[in-house]
C-alpha positions in Angstrom: 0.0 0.0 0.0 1.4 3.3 -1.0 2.2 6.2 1.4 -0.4 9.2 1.2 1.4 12.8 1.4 -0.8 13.8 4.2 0.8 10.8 6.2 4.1 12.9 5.8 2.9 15.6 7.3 0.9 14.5 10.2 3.8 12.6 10.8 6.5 15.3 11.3 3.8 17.1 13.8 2.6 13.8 15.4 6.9 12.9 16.0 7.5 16.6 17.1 4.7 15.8 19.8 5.9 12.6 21.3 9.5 13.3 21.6 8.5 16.2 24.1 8.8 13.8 27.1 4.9 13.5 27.8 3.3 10.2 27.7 1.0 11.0 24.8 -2.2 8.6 23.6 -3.4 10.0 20.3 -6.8 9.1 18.8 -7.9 10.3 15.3 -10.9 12.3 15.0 -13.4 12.0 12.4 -13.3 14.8 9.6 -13.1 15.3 6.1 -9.2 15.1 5.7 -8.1 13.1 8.0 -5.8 15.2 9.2 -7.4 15.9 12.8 -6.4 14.0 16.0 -7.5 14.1 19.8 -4.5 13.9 22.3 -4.6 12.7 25.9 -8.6 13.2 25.4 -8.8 16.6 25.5 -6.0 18.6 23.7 -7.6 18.7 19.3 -5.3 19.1 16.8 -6.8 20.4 13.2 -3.2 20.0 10.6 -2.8 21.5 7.3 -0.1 21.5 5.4 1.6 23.1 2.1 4.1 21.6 -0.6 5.5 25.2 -1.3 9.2 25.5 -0.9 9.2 29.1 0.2 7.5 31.8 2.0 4.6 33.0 2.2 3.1 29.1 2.6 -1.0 29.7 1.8 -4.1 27.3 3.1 -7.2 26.7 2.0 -10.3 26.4 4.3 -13.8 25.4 3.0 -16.2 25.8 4.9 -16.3 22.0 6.3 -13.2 22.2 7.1 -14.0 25.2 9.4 -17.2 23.4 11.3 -15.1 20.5 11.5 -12.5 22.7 13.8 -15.5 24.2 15.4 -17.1 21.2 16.7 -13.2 19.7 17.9 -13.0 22.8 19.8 -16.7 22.6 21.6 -15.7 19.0 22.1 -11.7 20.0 23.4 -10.9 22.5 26.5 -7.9 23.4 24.1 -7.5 23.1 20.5 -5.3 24.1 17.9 -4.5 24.4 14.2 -1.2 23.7 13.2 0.1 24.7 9.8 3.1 22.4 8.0 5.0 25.2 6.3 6.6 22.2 3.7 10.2 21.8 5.5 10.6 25.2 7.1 8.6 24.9 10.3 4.8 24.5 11.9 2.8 27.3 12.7 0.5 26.6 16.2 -2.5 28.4 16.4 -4.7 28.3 19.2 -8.6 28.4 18.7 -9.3 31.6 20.4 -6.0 33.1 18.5 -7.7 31.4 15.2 -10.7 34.1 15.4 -8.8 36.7 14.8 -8.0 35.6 11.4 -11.0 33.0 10.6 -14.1 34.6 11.9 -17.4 32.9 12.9 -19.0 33.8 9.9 -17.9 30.6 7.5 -17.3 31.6 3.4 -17.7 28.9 1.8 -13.6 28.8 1.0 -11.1 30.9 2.7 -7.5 31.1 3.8 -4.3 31.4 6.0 -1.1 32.7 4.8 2.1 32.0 6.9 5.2 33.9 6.1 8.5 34.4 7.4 11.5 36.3 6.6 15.2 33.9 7.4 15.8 33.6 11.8 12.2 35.5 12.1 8.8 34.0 13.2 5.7 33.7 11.3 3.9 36.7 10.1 -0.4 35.0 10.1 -2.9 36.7 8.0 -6.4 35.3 7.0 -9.2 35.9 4.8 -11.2 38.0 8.3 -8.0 39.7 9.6 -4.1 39.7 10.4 -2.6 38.8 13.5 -0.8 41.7 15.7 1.6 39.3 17.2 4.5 36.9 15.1 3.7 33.5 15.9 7.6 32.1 16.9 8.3 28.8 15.1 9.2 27.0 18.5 5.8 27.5 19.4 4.9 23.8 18.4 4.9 21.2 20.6 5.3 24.0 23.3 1.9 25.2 23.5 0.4 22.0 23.4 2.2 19.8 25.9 1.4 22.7 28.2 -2.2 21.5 27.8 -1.3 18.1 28.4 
């Protein structure tokens, strides 16, 4: 059986996770893209990832995708959404953090665009808004095991 990209990339954040030194137990949960997973039963993790070599590194949202994340983080005390930027770094985003550039009000398709200039952190703007704040690229596993 071949190897699907996706498996790639949820498996450099899902690796990143487990080396941090807390027993994890990771379940998947059930969305579109398979691409979403439930640690320790109560931390949701929503990944997306992008191919592109070089900044800025752009996702797509539909709407699904959006209610999908929605519903994890009704269901999760803490979630977040953690962009793949190809082999430069991941991008953690927490839910409430996630409003500012993803509103409540879901467009059918909209985006996230991650950019970062060399030794700098992330730069976030979305289809609803831009974020004030630089996400720093060490941010992932950080924020999450904390929630562990």
């Amino acid at each position: 059986m071949s190897i699907k990209e996706y498996e790639f990339f949820n498996g450099v954040v899902l690796n990143k996770l487990i080396r941090k030194g807390k027993p994890v137990k990771i379940d998947i949960f059930p969305c579109s893209s398979e691409n979403a997973f439930i640690v320790n039963d109560k931390v949701g993790l929503y990944i997306k990832y992008s191919k592109k070599l070089t900044t800025p590194w752009r996702f797509s949202f539909l709407k699904l995708h959006q209610e999908e994340f929605k519903i994890m983080s009704e269901l999760c005390k803490n979630s977040f959404l953690i962009l793949v930027c190809n082999k430069d770094g991941i991008v953690c985003i927490n839910n409430k953090t996630l409003k500012n550039i993803l509103d409540d009000n879901h467009e059918d398709i909209e985006w996230i665009s991650a950019s970062r200039l060399a030794r700098e952190s992330y730069a976030i703007k979305g289809s609803d808004g831009k974020l004030k704040f630089k996400i720093n690229i060490n941010d992932f596993p950080k924020h999450v095991t904390r929630c562990l």
